[in-house]
N, CA and C of each residue as an Amber inpcrd file, in Angstrom:
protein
   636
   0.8480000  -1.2030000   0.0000000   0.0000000   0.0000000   0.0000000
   0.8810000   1.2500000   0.0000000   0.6980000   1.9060000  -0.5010000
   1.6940000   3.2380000  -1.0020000   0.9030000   4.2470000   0.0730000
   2.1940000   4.8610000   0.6890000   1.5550000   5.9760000   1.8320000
   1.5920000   7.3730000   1.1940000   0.5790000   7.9740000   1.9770000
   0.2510000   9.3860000   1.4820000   1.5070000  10.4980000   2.3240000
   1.9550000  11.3730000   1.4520000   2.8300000  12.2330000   1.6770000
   2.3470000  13.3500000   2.4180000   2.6340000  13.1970000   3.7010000
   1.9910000  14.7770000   4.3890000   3.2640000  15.3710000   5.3620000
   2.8460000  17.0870000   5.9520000   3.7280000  17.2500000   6.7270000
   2.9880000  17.5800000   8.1090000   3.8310000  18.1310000   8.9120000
   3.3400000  18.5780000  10.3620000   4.4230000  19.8100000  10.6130000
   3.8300000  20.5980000  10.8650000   4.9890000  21.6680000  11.6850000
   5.1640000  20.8860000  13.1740000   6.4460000  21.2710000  13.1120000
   7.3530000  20.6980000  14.3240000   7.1150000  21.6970000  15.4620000
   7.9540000  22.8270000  15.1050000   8.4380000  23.9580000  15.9960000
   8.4660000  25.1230000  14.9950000   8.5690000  26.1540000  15.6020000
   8.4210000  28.1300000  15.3760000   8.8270000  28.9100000  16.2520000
   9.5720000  29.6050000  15.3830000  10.0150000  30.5930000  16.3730000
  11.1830000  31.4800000  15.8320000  10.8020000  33.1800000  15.9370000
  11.0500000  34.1040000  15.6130000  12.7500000  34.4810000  15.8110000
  13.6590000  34.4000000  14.9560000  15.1120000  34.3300000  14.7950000
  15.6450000  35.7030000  14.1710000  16.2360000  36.1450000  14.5900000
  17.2320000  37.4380000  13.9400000  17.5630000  37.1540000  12.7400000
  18.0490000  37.1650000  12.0110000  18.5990000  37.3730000  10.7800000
  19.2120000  38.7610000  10.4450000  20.7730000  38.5400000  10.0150000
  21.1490000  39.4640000   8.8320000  20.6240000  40.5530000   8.3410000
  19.7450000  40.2110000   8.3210000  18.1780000  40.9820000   6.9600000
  17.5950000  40.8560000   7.7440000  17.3100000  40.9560000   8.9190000
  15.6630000  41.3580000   9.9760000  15.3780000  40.0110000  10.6070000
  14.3310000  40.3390000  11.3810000  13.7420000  39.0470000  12.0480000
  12.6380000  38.3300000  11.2250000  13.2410000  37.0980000  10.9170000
  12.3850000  36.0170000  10.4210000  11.6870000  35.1760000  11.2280000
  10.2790000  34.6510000  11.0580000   9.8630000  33.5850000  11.7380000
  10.7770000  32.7290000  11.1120000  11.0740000  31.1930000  12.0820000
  11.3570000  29.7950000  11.3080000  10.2910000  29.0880000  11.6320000
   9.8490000  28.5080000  10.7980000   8.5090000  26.9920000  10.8690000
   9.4650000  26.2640000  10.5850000   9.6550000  24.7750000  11.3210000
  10.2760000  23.4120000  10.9480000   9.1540000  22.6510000  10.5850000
   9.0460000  21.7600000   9.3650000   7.9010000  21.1110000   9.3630000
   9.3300000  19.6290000   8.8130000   7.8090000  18.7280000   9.1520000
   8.6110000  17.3140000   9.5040000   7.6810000  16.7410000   8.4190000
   8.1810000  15.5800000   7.3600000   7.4350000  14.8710000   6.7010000
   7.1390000  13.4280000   6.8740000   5.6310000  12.8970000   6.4860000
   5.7010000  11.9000000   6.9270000   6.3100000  10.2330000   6.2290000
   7.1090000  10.1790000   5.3980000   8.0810000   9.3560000   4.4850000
   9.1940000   9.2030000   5.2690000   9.8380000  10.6260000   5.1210000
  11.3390000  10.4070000   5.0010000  11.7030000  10.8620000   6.7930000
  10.6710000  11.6160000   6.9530000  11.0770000  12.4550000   8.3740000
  12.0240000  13.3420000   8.3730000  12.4450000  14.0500000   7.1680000
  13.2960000  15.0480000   6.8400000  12.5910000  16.0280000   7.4800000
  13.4600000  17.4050000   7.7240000  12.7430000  18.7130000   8.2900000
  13.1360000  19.4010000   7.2060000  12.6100000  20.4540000   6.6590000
  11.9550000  21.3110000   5.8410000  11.8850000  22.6270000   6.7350000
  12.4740000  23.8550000   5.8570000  12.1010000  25.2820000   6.4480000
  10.9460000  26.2630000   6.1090000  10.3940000  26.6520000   6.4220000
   9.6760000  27.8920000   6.1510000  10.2550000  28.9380000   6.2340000
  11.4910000  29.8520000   6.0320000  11.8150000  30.9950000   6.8920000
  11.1260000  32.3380000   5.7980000   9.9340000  32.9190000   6.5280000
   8.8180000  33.9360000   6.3500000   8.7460000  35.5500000   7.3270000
   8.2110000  35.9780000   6.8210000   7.8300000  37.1660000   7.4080000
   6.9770000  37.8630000   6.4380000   6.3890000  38.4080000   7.2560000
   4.7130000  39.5040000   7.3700000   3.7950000  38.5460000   6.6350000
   3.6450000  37.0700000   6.9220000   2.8250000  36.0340000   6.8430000
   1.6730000  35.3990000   7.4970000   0.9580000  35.3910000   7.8240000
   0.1780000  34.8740000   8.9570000  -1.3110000  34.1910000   8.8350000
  -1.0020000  32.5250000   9.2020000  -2.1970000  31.7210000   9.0540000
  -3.2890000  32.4360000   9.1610000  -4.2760000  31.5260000   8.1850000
  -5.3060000  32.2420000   8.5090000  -5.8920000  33.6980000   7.6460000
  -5.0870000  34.2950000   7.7840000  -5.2740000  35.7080000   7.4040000
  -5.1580000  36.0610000   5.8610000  -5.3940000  37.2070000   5.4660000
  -5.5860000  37.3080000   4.1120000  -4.3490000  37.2860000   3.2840000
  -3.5400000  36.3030000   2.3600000  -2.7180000  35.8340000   2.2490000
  -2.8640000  35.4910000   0.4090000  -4.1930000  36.0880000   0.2080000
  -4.3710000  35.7080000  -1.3930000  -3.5760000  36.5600000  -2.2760000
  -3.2020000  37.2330000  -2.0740000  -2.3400000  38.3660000  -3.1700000
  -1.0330000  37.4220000  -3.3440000  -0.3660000  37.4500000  -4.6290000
   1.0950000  36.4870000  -4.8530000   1.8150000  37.1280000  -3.9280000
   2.0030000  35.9480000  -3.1900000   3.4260000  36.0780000  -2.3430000
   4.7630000  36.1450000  -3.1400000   6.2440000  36.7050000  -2.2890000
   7.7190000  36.5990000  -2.8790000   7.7880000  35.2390000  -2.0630000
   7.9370000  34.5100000  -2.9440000   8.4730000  32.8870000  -2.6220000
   9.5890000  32.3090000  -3.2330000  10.9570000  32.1400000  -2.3580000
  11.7090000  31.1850000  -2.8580000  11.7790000  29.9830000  -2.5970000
  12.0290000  29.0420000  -3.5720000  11.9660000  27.4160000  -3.2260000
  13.7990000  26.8280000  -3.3050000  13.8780000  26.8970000  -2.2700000
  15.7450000  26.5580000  -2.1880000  16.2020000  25.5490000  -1.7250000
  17.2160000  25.0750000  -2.0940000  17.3110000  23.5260000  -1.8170000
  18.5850000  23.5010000  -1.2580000  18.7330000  22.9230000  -0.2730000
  20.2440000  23.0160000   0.4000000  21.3820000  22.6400000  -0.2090000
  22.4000000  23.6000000   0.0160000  23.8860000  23.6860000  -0.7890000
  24.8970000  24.0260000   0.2430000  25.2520000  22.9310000   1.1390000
  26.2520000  22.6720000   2.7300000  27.7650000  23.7980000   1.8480000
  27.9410000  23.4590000   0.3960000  29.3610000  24.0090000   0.4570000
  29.3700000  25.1570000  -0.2330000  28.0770000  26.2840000  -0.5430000
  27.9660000  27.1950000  -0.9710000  27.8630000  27.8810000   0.4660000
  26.4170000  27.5570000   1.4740000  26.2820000  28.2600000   2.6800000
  26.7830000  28.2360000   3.2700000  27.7520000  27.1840000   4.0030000
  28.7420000  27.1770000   4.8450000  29.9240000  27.2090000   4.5430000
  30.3380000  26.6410000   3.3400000  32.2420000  26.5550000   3.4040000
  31.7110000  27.8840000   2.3000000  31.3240000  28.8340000   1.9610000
  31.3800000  29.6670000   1.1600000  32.2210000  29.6040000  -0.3640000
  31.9000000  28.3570000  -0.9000000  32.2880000  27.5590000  -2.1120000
  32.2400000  28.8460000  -3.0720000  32.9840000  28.9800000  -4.0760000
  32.8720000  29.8290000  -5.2780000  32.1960000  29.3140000  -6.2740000
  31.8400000  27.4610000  -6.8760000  31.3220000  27.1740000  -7.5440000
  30.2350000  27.3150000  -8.1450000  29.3490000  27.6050000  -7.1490000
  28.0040000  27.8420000  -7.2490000  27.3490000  29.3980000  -7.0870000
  26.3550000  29.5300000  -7.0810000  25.4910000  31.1180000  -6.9120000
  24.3820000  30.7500000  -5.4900000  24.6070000  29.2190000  -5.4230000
  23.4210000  29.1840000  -4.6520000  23.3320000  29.8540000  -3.3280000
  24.6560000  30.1610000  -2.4710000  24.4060000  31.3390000  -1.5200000
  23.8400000  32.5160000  -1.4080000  24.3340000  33.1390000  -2.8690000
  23.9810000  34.3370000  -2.9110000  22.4290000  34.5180000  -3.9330000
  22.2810000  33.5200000  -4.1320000  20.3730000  33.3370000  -4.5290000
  19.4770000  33.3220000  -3.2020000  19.9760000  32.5300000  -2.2690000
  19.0510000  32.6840000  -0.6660000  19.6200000  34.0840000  -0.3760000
  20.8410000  34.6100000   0.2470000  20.9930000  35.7900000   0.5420000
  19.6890000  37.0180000  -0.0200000  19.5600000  37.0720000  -1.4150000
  19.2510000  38.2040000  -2.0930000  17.9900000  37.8840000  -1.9950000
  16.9140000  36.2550000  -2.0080000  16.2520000  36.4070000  -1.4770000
  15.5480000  36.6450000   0.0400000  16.3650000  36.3830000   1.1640000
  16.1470000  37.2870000   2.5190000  15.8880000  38.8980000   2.4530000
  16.8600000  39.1560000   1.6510000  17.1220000  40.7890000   1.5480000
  15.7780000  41.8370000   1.0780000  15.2350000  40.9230000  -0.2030000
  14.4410000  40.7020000  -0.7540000  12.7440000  41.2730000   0.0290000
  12.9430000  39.9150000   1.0580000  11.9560000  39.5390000   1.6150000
  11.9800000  41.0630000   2.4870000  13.1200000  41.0240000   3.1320000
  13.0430000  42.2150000   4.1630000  12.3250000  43.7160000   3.8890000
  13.3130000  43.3820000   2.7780000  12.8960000  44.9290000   1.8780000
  11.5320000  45.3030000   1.8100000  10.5900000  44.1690000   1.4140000
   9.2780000  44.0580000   1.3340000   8.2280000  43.6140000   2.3220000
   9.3980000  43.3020000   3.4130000   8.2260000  43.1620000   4.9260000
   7.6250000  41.5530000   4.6090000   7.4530000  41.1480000   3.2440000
   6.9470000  39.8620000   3.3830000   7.2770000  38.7560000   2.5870000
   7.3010000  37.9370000   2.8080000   7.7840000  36.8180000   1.8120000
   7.8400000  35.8670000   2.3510000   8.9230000  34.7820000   1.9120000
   9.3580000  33.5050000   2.0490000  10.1940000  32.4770000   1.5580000
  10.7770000  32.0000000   2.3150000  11.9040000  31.0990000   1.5760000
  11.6380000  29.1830000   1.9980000  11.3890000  28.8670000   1.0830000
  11.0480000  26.9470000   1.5550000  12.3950000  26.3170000   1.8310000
  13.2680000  25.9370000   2.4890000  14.3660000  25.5290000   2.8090000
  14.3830000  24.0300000   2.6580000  14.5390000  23.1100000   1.1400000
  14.3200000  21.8730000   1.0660000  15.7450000  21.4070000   1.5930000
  16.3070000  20.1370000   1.9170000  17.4410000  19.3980000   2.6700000
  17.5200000  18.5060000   1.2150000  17.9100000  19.0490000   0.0860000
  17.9700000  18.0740000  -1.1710000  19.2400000  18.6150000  -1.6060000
  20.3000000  18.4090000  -1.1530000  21.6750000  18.6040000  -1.4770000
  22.1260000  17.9530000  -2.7930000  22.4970000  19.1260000  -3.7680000
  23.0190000  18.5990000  -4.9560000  22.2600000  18.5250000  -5.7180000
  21.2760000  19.2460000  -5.8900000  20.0140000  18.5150000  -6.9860000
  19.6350000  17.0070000  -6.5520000  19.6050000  16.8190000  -5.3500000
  19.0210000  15.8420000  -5.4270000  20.1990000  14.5000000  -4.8770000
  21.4930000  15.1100000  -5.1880000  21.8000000  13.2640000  -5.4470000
  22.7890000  13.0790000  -3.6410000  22.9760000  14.5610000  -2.8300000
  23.4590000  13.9690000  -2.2230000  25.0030000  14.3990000  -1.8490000
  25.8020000  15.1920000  -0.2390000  26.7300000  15.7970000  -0.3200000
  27.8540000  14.9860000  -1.1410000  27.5570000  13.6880000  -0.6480000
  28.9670000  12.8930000  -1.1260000  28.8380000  12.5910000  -2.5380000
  28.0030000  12.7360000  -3.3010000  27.9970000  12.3060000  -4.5280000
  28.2080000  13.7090000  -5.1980000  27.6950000  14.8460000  -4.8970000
  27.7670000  16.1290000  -4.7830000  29.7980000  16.4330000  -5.1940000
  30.4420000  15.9490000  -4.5080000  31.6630000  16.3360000  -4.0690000
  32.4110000  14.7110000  -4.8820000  31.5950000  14.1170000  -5.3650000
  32.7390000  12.8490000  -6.5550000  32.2840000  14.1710000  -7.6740000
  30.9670000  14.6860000  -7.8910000  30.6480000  15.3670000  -9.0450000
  31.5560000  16.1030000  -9.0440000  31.7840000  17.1830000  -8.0940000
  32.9980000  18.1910000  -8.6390000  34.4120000  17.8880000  -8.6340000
  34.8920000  16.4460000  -8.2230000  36.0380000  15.8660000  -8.8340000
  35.7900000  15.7950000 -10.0440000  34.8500000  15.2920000 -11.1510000
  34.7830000  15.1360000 -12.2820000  34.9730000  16.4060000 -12.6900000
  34.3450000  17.1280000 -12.3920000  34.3450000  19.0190000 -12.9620000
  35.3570000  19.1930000 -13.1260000  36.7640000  19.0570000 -11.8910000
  38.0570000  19.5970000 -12.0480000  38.7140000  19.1070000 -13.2070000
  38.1210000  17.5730000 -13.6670000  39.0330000  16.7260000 -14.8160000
  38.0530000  17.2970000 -15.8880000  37.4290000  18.5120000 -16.1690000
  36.7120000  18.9670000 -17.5890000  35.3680000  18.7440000 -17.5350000
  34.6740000  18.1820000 -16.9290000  32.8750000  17.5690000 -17.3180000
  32.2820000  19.0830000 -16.8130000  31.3290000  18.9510000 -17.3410000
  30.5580000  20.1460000 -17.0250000  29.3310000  19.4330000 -15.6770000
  28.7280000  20.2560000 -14.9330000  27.7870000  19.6580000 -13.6440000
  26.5140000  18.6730000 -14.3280000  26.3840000  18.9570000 -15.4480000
  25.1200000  17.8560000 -16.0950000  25.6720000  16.6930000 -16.5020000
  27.2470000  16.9340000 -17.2550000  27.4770000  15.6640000 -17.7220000
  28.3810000  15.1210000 -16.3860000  28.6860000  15.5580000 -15.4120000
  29.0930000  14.8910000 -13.9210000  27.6850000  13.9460000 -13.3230000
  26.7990000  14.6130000 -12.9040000  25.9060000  14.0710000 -12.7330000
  25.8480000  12.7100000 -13.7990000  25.3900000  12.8530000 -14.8730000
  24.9590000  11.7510000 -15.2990000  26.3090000  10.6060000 -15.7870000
  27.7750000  11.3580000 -15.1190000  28.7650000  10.2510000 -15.6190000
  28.3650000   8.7280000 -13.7890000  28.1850000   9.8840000 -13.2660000
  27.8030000   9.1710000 -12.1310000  26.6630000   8.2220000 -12.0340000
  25.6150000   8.4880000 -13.0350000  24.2300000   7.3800000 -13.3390000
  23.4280000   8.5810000 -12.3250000  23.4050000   9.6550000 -12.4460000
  22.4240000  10.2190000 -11.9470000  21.6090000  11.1480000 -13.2730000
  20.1370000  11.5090000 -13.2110000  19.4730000  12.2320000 -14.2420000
  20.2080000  13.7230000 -13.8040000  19.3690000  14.8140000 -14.3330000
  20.1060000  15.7010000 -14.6300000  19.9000000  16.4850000 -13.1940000
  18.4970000  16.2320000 -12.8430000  17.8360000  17.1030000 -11.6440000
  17.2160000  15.9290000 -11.1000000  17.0010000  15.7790000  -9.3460000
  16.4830000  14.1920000  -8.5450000  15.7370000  15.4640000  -8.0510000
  15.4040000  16.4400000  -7.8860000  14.9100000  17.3330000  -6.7350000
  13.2670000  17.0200000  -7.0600000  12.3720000  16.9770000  -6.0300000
  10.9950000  16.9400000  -5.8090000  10.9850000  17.5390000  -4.7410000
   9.5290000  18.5330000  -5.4540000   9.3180000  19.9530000  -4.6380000
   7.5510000  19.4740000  -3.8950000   7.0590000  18.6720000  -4.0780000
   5.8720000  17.9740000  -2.9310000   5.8070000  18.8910000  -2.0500000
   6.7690000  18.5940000  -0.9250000   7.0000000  19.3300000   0.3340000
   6.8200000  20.7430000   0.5480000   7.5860000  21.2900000  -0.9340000
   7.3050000  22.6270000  -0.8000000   5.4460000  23.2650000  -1.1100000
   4.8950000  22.6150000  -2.0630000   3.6130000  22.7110000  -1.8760000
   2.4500000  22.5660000  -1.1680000   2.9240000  21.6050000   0.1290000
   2.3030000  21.2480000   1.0740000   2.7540000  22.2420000   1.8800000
   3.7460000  22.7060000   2.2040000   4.1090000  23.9620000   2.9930000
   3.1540000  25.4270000   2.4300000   2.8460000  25.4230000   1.4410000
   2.6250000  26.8930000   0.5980000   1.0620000  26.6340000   1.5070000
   0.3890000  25.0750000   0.9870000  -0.8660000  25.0710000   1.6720000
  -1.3190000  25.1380000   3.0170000  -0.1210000  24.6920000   3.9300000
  -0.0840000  24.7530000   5.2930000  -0.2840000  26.4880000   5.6440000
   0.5040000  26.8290000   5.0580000   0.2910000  28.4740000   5.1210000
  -0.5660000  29.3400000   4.4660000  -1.5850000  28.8210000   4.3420000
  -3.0220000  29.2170000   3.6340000  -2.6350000  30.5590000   2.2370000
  -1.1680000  30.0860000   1.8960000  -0.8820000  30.5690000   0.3850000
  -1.5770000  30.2280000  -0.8550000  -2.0050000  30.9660000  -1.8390000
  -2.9210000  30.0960000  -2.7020000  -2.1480000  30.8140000  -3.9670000
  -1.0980000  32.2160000  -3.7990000  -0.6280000  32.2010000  -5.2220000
   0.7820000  32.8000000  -4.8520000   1.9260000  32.6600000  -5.3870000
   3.3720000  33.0780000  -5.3860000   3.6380000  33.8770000  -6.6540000
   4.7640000  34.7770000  -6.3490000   5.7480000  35.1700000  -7.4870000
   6.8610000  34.5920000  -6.9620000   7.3700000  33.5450000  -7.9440000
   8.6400000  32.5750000  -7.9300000   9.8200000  33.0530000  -8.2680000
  10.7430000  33.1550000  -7.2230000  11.8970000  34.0500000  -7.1740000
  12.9350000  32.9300000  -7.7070000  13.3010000  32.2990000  -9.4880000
  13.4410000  31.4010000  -9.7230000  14.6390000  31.5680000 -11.1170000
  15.1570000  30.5580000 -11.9180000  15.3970000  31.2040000 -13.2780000
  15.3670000  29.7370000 -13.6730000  14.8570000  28.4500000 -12.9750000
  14.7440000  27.1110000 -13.7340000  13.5410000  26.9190000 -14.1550000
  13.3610000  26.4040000 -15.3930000  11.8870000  26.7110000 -15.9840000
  11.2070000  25.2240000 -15.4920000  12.0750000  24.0780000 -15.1020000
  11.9270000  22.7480000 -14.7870000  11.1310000  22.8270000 -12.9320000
  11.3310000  23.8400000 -12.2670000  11.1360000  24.1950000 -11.0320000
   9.5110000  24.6840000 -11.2240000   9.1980000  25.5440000 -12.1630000
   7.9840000  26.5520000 -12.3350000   7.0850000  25.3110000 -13.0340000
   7.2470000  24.1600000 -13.9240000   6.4250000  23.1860000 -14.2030000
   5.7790000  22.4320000 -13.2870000   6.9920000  21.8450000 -12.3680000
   6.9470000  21.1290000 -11.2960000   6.0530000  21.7180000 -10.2950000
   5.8440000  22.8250000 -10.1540000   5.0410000  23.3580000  -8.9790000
   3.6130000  23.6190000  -9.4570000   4.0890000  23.9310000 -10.7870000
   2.4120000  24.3930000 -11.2110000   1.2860000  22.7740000 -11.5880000
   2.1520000  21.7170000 -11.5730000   1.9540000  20.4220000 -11.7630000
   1.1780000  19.8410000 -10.2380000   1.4930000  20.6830000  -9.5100000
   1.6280000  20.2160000  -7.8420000   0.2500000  20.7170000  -7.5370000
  -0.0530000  21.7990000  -7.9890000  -1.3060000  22.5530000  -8.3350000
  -0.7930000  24.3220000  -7.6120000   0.7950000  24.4530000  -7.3020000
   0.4460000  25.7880000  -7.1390000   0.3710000  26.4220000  -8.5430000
   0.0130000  28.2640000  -7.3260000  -0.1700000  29.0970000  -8.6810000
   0.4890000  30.0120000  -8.7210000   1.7250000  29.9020000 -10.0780000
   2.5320000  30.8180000  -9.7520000   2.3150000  31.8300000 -10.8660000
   1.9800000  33.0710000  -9.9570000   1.4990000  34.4250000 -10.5360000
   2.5360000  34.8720000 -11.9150000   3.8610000  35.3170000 -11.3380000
   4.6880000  35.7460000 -11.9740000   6.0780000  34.8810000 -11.3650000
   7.3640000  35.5000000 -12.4160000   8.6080000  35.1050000 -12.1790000
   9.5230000  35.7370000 -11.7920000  10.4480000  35.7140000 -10.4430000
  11.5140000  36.9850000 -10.0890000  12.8630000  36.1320000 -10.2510000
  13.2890000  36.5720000 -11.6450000  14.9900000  36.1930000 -11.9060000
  15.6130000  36.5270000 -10.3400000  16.3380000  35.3660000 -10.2530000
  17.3090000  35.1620000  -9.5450000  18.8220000  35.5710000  -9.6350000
  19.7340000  36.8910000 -10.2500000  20.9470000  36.7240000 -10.9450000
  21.6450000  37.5270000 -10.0840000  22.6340000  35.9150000  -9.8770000
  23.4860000  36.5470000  -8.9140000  24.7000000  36.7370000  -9.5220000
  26.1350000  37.3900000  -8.8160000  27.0220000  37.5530000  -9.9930000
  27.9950000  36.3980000 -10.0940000  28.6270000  36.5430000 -11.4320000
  29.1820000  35.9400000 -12.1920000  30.5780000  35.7790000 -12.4840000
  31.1110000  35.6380000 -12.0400000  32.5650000  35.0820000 -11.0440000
  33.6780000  33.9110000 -12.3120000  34.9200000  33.4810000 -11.8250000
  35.5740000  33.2610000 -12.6570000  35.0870000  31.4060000 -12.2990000
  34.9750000  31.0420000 -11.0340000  34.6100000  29.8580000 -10.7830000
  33.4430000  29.2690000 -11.0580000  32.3710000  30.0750000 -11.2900000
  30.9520000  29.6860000 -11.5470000  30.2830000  29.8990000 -12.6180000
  31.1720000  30.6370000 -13.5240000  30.9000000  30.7440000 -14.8570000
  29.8030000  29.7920000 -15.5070000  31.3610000  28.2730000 -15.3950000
  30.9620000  27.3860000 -16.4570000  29.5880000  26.4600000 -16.1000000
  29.6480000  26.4420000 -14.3570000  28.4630000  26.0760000 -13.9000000
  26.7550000  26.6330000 -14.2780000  26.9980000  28.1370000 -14.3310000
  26.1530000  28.7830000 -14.8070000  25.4730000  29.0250000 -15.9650000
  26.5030000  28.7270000 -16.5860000  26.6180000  28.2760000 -18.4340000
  25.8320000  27.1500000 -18.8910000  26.5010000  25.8560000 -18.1540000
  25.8770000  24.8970000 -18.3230000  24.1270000  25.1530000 -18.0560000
  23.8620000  25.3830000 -16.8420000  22.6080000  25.6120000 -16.2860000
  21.6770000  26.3970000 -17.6600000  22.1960000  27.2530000 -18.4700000
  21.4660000  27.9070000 -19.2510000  21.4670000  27.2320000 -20.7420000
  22.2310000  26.8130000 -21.2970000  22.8550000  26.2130000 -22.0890000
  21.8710000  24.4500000 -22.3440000  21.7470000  23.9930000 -21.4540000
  21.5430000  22.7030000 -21.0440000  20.2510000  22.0310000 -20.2860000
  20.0320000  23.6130000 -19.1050000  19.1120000  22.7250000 -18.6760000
  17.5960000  24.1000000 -19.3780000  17.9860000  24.9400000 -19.7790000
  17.0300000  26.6200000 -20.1870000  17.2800000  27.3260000 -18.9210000
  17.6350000  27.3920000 -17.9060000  17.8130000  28.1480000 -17.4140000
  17.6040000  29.7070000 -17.5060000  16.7210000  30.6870000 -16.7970000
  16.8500000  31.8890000 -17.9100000  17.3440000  33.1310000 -17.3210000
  19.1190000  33.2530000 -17.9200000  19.7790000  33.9480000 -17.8310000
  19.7600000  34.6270000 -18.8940000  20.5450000  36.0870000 -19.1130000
  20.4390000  36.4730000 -19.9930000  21.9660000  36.7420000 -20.5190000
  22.3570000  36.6410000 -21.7550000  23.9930000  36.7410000 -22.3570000
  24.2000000  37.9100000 -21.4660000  23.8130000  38.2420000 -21.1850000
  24.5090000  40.1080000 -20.5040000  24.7180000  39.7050000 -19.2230000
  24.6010000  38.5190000 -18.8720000  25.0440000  38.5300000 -17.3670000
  26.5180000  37.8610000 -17.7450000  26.9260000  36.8950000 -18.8560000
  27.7660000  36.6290000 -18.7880000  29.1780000  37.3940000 -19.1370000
  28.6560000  38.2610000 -19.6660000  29.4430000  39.8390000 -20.0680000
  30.1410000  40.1900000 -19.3410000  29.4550000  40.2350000 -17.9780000
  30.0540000  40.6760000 -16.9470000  30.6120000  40.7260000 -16.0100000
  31.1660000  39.2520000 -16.4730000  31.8740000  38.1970000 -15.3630000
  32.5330000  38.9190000 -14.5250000  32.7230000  38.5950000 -13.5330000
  33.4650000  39.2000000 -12.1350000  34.5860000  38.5320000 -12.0790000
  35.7300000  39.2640000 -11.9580000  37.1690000  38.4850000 -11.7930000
  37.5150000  38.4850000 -10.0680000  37.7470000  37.7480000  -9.6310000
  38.5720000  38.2580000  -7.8890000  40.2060000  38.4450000  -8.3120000
């Protein structure tokens, strides 16, 4: 018998941040028992919540947020969305625990051994027998509903992310490019992403690569 996918908020509770004070919601699922973030502000059950929310759907990246990796943008995509949020008093960020697209820190970190020997992050992934993207966003839609959200503007630039959700049955109003800058290490990562998977960047970001 195949079980039904639900969550539960765990715990809440109102945290400083950088960028202002955020609520955190932990919600717990019932499969995997992974925890899942909400981190929100000027949100509130219940209440009138129908106008598109700023929603990011972010998926954890241990060596962008913490070891402050150059490879990636994905730090500075959550950053700018907090900032974001602040700026505007309201929003939200879904904090999924799906490291790597999906496949996983340690497989994550054979992938960027392959990178150093030439592969680009799609053809790493799949030298490894992984597809291109493992990420499922479920969780995040059950969160949007837990929070009596019924429409978002998706703070996003994967067009594979905006299917997936609207498949889920959210409704996403509009789209807020995500572009963060463009660096000598994350180039080719970024490249690929547009190149490969549609990603939607625009040539003018690559113009402007940032040297350190």
């Amino acid at each position: 018998m195949t079980q039904t996918l639900t969550i539960s908020k765990y715990s809440e509770a109102e945290v400083p941040l950088r960028f202002g004070k955020f609520n955190i919601s932990v919600y717990r699922d019932s499969l995997s028992k992974q925890e899942s973030l909400a981190i929100h502000m000027g949100i509130a059950k219940n209440a009138n919540n129908n106008g598109s929310i700023f929603t990011r759907i972010h998926s954890e990246c241990l060596t962008g947020e913490v070891l402050s990796s150059l490879k990636c943008d994905c730090k500075d995509q959550l950053d700018m969305a907090l900032a974001t949020i602040a700026a505007k008093g309201q929003g939200l960020v879904i904090y999924l625990r799906q490291e790597g697209r999906g496949i996983g820190l340690g497989n994550k970190i054979k992938a960027y051994h392959l990178q150093n020997a030439g592969l680009n992050t799609i053809d790493a992934n799949h030298k490894l027998g992984f597809d291109n993207d493992l990420r499922d966003f479920s969780i995040a839609a059950l969160i949007l509903k837990d929070m009596d959200i019924t429409s978002i503007d998706l703070n996003t630039n994967n067009p594979d992310k905006i299917k997936a959700l609207q498949s889920l049955g959210v409704n996403v109003a509009s789209i807020v490019p995500s572009h963060a800058p463009v660096q000598e290490f994350n180039r080719a990562y970024l490249q690929a992403k547009k190149n490969m998977l549609g990603h939607l960047f625009s040539d003018e970001i690559f113009s402007e690569c940032q040297h350190d």
